[in-house]
N, C-alpha and C positions, 0 to 999 in steps of 0.2 A: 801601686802607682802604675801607670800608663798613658805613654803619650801618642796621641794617634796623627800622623802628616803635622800638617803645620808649615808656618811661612819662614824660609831664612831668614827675612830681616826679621822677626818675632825669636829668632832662636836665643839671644841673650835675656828677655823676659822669659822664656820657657826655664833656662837655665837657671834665675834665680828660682823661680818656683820650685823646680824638681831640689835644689839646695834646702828652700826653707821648709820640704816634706821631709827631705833627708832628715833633717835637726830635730823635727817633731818625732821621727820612732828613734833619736836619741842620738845619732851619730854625731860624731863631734869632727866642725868644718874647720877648714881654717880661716882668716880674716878675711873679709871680702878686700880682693883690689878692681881696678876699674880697668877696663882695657882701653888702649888709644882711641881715642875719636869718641869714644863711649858717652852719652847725655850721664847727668847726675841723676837718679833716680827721683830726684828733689823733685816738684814742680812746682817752678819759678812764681812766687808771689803776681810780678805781672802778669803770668798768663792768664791765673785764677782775677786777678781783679779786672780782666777783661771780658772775660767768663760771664759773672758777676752783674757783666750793668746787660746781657740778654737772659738770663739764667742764674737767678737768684738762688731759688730752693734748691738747683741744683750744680748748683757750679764749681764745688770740689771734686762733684766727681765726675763729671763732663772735664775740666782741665785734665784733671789726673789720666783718663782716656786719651784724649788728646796728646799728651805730652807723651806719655809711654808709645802710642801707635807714630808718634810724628817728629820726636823731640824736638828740636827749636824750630824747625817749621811748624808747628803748632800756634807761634806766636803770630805768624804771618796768616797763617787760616784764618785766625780770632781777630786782627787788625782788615783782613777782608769782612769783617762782618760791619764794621764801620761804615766801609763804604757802602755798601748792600746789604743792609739787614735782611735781608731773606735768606743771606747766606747761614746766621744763626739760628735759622730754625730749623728744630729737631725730624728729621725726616718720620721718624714713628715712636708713639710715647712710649716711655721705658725703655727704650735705645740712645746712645749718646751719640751717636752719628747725627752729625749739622748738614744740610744743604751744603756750606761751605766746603766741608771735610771732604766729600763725595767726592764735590767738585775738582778739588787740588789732586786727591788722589785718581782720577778722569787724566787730570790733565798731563798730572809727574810720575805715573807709574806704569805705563803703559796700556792700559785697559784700552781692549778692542772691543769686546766681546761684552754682552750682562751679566753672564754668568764671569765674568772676570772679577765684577763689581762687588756681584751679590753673592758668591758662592765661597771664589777665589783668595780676595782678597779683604773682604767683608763677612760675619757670617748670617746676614739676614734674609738670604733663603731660607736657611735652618729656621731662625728662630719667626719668619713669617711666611703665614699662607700664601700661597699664589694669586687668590685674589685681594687679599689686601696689600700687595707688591703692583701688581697691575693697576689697583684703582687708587694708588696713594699719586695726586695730580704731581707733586714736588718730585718722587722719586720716574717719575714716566718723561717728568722734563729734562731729568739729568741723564738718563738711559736712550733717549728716544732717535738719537746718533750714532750710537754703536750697534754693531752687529749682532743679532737675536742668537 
């Protein structure tokens, strides 16, 4: 096992992971407890049936994304899609990142910079070309105010 950088607020999802590798070569854990302020792992029926009416085929595991990267601001991302469905749509297929998603994290996480977005905070430089990052119109609209 090996974990390589990674984000603070990500370090309690790293932690269950690296626990439930632990258990698979056999160690024996003790019960999980939850720390203050900590979201339930759960994710909330609402969220998914919000999911649901932009994102049928896929909206256990678009929510499930969501809740884990956002927990109950998740619900507020997926309540923006209401008002602005463009906000629900998927920036690149087989990615769960929404327009919306971007967006909130643009707006409440500090992101200066696009490699903030895309590298930092996101990992869709990794898993996309540079030019299909530059020529994706949705993602050039949310990028196209911060700092190169």
């Amino acid at each position: 096992m090996a974990i390589y950088g990674g984000k603070l607020t990500d370090c309690i999802n790293v932690g269950y992971e690296v626990v439930d590798i632990v258990k698979k070569l056999g160690v024996k854990t003790k019960r999980e407890s939850f720390w203050i302020g900590e979201e339930s792992a759960q994710v909330p029926d609402e969220l998914t049936n919000k999911v649901e009416k932009f994102h049928q085929a896929k909206a256990g595991e678009i929510a499930e994304q969501l809740w884990r990267r956002h927990g109950s601001a998740a619900l507020k991302i997926a309540d923006d899609w209401q008002i602005e469905p463009k906000n629900a749509e998927l920036i690149f297929p087989g990615l769960s990142f929404t327009y919306g998603e971007l967006d909130y994290i643009i707006k409440n996480e500090h992101i200066q910079y696009s490699s903030d977005l895309l590298r930092r905070r996101t990992p869709i430089s990794l898993l996309r070309r540079s030019d299909e990052i530059s020529n994706n119109k949705l993602l050039q609209d949310l990028i196209s105010d911060l700092k190169s």
